[in-house]
Kinemage of the C-alpha trace (Angstrom):
@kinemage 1
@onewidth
@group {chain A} dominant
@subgroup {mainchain}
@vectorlist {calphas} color= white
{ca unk a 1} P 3.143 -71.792 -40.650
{ca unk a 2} L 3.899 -73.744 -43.544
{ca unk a 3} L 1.801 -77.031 -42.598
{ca unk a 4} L -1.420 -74.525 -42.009
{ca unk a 5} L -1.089 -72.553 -44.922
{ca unk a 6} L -0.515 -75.660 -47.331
{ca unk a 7} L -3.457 -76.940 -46.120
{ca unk a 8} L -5.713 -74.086 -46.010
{ca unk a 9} L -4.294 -73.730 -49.788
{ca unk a 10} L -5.796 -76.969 -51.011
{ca unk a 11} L -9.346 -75.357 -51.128
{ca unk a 12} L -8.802 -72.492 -53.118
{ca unk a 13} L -11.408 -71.764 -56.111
{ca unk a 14} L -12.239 -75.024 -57.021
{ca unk a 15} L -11.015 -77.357 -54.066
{ca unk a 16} L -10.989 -80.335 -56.463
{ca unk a 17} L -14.679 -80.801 -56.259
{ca unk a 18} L -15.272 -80.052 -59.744
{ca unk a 19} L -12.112 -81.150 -61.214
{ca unk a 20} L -13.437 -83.341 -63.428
{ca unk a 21} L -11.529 -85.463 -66.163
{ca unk a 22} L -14.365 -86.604 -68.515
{ca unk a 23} L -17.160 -84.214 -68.000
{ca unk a 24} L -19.426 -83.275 -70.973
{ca unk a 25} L -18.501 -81.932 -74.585
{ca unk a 26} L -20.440 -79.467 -73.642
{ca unk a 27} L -18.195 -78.119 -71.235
{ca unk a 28} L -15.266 -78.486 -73.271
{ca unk a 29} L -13.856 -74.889 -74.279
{ca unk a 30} L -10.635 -75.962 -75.274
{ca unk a 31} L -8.132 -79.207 -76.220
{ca unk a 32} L -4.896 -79.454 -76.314
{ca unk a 33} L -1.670 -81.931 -76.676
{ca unk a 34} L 1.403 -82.308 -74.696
{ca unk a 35} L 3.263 -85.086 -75.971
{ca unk a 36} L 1.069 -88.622 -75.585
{ca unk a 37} L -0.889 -86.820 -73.126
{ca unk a 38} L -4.447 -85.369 -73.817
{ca unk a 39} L -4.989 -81.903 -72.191
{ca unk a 40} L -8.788 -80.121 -72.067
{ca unk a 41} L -10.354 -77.039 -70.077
{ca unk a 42} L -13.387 -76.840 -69.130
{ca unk a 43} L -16.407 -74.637 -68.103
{ca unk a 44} L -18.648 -74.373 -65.035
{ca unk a 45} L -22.296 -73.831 -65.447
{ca unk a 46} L -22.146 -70.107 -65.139
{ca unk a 47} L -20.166 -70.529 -68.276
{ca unk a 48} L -16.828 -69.043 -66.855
{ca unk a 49} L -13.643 -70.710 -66.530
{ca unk a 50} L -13.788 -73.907 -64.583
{ca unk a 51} L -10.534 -76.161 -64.524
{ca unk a 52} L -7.784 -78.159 -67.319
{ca unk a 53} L -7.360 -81.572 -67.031
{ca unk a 54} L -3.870 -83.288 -68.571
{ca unk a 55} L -4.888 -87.489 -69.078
{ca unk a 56} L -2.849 -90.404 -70.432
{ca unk a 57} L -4.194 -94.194 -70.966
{ca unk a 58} L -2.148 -97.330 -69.869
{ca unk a 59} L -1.894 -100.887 -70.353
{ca unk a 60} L -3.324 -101.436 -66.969
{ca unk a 61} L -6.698 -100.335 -68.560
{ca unk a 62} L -6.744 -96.958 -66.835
{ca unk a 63} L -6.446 -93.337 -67.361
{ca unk a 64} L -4.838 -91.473 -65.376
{ca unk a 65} L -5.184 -87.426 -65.086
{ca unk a 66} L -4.532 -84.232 -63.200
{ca unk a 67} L -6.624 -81.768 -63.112
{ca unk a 68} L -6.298 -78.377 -61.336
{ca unk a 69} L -8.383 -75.149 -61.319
{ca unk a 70} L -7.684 -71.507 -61.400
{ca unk a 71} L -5.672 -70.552 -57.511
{ca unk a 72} L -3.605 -74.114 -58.088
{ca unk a 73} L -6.192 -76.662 -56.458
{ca unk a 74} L -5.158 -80.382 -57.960
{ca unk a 75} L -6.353 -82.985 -58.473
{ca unk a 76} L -5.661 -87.024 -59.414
{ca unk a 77} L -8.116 -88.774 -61.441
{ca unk a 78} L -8.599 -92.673 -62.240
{ca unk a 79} L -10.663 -93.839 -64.536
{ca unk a 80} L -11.799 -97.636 -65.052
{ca unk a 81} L -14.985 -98.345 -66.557
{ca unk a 82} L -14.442 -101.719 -65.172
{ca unk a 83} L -15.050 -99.876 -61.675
{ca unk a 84} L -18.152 -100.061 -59.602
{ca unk a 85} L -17.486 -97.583 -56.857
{ca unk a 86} L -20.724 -95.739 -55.272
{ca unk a 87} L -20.642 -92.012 -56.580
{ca unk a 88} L -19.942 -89.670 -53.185
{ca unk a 89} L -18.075 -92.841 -51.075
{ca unk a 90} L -14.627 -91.657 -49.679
{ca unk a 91} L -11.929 -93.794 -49.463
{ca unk a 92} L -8.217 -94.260 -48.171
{ca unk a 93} L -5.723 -93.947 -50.729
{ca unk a 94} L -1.932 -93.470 -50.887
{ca unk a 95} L 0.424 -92.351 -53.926
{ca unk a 96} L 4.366 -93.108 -54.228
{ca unk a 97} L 6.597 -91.825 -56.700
{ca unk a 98} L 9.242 -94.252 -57.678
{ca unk a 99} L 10.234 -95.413 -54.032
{ca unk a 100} L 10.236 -91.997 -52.615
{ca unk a 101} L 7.723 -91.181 -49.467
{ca unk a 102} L 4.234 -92.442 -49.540
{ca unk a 103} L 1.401 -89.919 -49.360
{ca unk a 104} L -1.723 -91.091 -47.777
{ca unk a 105} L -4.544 -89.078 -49.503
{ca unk a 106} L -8.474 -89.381 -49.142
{ca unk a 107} L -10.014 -90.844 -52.386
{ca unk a 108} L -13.824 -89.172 -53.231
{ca unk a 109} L -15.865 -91.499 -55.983
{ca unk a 110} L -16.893 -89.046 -58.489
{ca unk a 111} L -18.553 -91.458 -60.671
{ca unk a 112} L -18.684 -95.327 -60.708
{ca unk a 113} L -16.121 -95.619 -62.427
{ca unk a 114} L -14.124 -92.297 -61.606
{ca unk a 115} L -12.461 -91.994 -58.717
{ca unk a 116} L -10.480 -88.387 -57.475
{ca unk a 117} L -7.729 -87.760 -54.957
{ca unk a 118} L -7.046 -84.169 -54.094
{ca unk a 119} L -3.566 -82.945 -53.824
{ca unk a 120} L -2.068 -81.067 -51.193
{ca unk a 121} L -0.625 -77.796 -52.228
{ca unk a 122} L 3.521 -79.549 -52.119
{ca unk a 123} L 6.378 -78.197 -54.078
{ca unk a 124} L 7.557 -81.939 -53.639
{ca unk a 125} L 4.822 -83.834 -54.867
{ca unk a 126} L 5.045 -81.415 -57.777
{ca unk a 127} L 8.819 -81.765 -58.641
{ca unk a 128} L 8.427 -85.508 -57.997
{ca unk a 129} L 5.638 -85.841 -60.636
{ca unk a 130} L 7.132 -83.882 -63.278
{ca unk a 131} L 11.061 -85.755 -62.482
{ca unk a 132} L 9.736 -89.373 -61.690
{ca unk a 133} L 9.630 -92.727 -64.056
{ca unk a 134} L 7.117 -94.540 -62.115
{ca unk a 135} L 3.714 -93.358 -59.810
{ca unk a 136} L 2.238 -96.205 -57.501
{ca unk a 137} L -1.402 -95.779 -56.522
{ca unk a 138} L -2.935 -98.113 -53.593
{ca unk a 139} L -6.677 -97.880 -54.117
{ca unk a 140} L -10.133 -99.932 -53.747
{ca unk a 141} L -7.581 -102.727 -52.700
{ca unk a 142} L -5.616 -102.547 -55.727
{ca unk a 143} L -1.955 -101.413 -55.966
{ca unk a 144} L -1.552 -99.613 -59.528
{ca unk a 145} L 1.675 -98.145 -61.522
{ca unk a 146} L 1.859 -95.846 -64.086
{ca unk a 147} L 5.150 -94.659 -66.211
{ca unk a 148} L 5.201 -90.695 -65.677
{ca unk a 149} L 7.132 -90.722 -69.196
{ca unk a 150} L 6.296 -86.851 -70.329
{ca unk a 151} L 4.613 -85.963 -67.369
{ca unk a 152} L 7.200 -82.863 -66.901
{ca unk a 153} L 6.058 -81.294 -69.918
{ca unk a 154} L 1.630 -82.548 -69.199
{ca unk a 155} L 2.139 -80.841 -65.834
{ca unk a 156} L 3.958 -77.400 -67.661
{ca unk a 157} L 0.988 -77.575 -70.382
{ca unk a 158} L -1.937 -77.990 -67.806
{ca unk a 159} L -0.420 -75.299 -65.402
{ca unk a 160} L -0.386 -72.975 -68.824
{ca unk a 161} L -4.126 -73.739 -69.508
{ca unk a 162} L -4.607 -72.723 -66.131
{ca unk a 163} L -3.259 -69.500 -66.230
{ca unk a 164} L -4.447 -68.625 -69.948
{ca unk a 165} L -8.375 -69.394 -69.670
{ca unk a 166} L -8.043 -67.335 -66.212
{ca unk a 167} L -6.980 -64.565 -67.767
{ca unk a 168} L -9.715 -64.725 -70.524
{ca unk a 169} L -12.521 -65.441 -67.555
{ca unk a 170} L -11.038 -62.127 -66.420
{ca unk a 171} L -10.563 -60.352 -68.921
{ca unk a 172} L -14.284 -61.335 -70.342
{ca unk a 173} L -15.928 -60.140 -66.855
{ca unk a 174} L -13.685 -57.083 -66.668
{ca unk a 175} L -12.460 -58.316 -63.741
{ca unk a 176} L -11.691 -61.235 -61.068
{ca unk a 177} L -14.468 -63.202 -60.050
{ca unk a 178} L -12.790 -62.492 -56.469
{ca unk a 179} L -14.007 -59.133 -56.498
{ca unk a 180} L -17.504 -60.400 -55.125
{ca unk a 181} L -16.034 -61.847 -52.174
{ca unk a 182} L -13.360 -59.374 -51.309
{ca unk a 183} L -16.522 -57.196 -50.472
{ca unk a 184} L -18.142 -59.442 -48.826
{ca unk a 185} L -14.947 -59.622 -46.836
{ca unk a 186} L -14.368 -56.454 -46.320
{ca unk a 187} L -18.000 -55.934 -45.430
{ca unk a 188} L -18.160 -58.578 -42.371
{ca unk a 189} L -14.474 -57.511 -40.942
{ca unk a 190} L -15.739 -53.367 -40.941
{ca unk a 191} L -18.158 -54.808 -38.343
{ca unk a 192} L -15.807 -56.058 -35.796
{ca unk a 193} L -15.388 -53.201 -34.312
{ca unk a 194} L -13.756 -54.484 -31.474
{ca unk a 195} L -11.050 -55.989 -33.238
{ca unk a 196} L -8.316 -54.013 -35.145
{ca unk a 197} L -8.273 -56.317 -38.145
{ca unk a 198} L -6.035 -55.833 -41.094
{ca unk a 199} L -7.049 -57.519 -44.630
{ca unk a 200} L -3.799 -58.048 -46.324
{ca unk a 201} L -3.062 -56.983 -49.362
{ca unk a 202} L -2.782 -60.244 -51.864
{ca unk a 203} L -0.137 -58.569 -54.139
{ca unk a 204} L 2.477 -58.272 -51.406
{ca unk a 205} L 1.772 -62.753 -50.198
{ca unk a 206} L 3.673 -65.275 -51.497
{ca unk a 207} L 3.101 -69.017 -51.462
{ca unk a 208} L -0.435 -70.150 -50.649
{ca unk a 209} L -1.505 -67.829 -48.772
{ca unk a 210} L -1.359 -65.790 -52.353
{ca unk a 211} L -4.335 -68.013 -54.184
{ca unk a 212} L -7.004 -67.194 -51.594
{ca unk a 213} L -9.343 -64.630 -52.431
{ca unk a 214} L -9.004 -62.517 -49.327
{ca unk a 215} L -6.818 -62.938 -46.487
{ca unk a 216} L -6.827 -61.316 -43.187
{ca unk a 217} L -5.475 -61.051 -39.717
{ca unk a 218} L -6.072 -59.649 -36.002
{ca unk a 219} L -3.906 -60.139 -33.370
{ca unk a 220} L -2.070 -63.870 -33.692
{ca unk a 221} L -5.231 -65.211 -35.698
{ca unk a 222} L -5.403 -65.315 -39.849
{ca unk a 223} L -8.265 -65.871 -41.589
{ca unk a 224} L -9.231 -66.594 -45.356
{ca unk a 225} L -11.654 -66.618 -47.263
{ca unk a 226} L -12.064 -69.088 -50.775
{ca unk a 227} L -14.389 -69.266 -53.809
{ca unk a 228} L -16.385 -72.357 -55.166
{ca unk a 229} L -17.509 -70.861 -58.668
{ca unk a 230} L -20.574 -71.688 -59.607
{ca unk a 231} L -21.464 -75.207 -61.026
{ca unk a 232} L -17.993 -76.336 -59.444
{ca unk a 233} L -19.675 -78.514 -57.047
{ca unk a 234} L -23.233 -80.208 -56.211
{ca unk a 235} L -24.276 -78.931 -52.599
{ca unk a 236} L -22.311 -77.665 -50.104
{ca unk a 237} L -22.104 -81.361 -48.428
{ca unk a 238} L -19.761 -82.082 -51.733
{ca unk a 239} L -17.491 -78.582 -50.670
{ca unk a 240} L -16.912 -80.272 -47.275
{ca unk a 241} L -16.434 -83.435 -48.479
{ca unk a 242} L -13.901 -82.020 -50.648
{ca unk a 243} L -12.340 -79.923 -48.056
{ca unk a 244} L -11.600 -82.575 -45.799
{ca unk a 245} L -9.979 -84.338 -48.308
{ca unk a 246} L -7.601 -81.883 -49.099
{ca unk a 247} L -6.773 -81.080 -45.673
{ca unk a 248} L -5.882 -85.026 -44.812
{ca unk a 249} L -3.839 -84.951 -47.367
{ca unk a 250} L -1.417 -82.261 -45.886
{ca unk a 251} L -1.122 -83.746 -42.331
{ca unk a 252} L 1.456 -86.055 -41.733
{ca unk a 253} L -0.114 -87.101 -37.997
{ca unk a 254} L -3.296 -87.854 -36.665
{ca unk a 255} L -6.333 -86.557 -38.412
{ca unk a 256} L -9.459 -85.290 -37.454
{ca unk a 257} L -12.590 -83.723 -38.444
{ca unk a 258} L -16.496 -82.761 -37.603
{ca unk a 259} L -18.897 -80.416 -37.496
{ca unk a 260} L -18.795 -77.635 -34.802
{ca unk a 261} L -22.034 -77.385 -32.929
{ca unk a 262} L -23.433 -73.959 -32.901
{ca unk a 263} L -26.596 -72.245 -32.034
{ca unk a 264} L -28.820 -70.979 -34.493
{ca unk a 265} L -28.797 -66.900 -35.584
{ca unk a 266} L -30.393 -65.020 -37.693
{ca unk a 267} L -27.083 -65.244 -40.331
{ca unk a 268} L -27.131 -67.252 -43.429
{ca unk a 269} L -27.078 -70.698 -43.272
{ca unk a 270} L -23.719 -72.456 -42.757
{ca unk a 271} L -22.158 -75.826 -42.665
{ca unk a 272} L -19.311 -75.304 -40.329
{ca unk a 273} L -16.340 -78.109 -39.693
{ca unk a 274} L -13.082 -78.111 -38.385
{ca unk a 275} L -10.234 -80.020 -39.627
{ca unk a 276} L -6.857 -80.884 -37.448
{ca unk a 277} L -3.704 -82.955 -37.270
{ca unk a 278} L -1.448 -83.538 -34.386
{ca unk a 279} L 2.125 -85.260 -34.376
{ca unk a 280} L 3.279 -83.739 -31.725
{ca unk a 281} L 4.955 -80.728 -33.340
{ca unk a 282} L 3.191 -77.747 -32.953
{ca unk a 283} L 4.619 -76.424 -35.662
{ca unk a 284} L 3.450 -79.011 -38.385
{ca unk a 285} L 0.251 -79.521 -36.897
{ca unk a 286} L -3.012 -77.405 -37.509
{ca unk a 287} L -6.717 -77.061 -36.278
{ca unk a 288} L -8.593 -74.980 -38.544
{ca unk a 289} L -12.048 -73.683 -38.316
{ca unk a 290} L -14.745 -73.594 -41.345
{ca unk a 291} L -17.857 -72.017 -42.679
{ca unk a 292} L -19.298 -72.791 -45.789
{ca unk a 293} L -22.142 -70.238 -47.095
{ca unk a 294} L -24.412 -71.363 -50.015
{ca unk a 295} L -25.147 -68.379 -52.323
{ca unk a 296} L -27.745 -68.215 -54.467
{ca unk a 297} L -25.501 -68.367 -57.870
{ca unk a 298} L -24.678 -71.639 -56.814
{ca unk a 299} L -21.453 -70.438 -55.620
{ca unk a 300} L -19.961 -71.182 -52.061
{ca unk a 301} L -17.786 -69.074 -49.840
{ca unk a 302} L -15.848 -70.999 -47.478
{ca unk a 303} L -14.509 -68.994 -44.566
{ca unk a 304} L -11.132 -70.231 -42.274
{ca unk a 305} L -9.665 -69.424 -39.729
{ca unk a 306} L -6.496 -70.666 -37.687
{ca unk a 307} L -4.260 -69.614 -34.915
{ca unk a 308} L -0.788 -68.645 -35.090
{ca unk a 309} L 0.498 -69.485 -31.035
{ca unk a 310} L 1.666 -72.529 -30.432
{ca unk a 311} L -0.398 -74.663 -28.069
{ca unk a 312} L -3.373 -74.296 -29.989
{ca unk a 313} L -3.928 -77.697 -30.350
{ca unk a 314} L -7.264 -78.059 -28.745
{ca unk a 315} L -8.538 -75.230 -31.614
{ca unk a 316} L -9.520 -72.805 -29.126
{ca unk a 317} L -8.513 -69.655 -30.625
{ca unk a 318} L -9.473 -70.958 -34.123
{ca unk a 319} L -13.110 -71.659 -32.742
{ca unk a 320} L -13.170 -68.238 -30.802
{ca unk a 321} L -12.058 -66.642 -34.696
{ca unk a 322} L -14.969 -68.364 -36.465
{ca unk a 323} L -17.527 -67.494 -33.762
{ca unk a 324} L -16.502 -63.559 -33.393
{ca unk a 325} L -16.946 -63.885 -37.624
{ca unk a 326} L -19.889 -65.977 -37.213
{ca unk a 327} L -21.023 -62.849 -34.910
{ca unk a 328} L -20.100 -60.175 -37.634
{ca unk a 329} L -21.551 -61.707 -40.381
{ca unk a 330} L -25.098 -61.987 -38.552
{ca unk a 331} L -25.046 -58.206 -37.970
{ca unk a 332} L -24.072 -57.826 -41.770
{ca unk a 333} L -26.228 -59.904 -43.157
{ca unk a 334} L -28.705 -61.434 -40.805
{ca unk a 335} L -31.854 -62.214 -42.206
{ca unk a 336} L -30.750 -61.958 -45.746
């Protein structure tokens, strides 16, 4: 349960395709210190709360910075102007703390000379960040270190810029910016009437399953559904992109990913993907199943869905979840 949720978890308002470590002044909404490192939050383009980045320069001639938005979706940021990486390109990457476990991740070039490596959603990586001397980055070919010297009290900063400009986004709107897709939610579940669905409620979750917007389950299938705010990310190719990412980063197996070939309906248009790791334990593997809906805010729902039997590994179930949705959703919405 653990492995699906985690990785589910990493896409949750902002999925680190915004997260961004240098964007404009004009996005800038506040600054802030903690210690030698430089902390900032940031807005989207619908002028609500975006993300905070924490960032530190060091002699190797980079900066280095986490950034994380509002449901706990992080981020690692490099920045060389010296860089010439092609803005989009993905990459292999792979992270150490000290001489603890190595985390491969999936690097995304934000810029030329920017490049981003979501986290996955790890109580470890966190406690190893915030306790560790030393972080070792293989990237581009090039094997980096950085001292982590006051990055207990950066990460406790960022984390409280989190939580204080989402409370002022909510308390400015008069409410969560959730709210919008808990309907929608509710709306497309109310129409499978041949399941008995039950949305849970997201004050009685703990752990990741807590930072999605809506969560829901019928028989031994969950579902979720997450919120790209608007301005937070490009097109929905960059959502993808991002998702991907995120969910490589939480499988310790084999990895794959693609689009799932569907016929057309009369629903709103969708990019839908799967994600899925095998290592021959059922229980820390996952095949999940995806669609992403463009709004017309510039905002992006991104639907899940995942089975909870073992011997799933062939994401069967998780297919059968997103289809029956798929299904729902067209008698909701089609032709919208």
């Amino acid at each position: 349960m653990r492995g699906i949720t985690a990785a589910v978890a990493a896409l949750t308002a902002l999925a680190g395709v915004g997260l961004g470590i240098v964007p404009s002044r004009a996005a800038e909404i506040e600054t802030f210190t903690a210690g030698h490192w430089q902390g900032a939050a940031f807005n989207a383009d619908n002028g609500g709360f975006s993300h905070c980045t924490v960032y530190a320069g060091h002699d190797n001639g980079f900066l280095l910075g986490l950034s994380m938005g509002r449901g706990g979706a992080w981020a690692m940021d490099l920045v060389n102007e010296d860089w010439s990486l092609s803005p989009g390109a993905s990459f292999a990457a792979s992270i150490q703390v000290d001489g603890g476990p190595v985390l491969d991740v999936e690097g995304i070039a934000a810029a030329s000379g920017h490049a981003r490596m979501p986290l996955p959603d790890s109580d470890s990586l966190d406690y190893a960040l915030r306790q560790g001397r030393a972080l070792h980055v293989v990237a581009q070919g090039q094997r980096l270190s950085f001292t982590l010297a006051g990055s207990r009290r950066a990460l406790e900063a960022l984390k409280e810029c989190v939580d204080r400009q989402s409370r002022a986004t909510d308390t400015a709107r008069g409410g969560a910016p959730e709210e919008g897709a808990v309907a929608f939610a509710v709306g497309v579940l109310r129409a499978m009437t041949d399941k008995e669905v039950d949305l849970l409620d997201r004050g009685s979750l703990e752990g990741p399953l807590a930072r999605h917007a809506a969560v829901w389950r019928w028989e031994d299938v969950m579902g979720v559904l997450d919120v790209v705010p608007p301005g937070a990310a490009p097109d929905i190719g960059a959502v993808a992109k991002s998702l991907v990412a995120a969910d490589r980063g939480n499988c310790n197996g084999t990895f794959d990913a693609g689009e799932i070939e569907a016929p057309a309906d009369r629903g709103p248009p969708a990019l839908r993907l799967f994600t899925a790791c095998g290592n021959g334990n059922a229980a820390a593997g996952f095949y999940l199943a995806y669609q992403i809906l463009a709004l017309q805010d510039g905002s992006f729902f991104i639907v899940g869905h995942w089975s909870l039997k073992d011997g799933d590994s062939d994401g069967a179930a998780a297919r059968t979840a997103d289809a029956d949705f798929r299904a729902a959703l067209v008698r909701v919405h089609g032709g919208d």
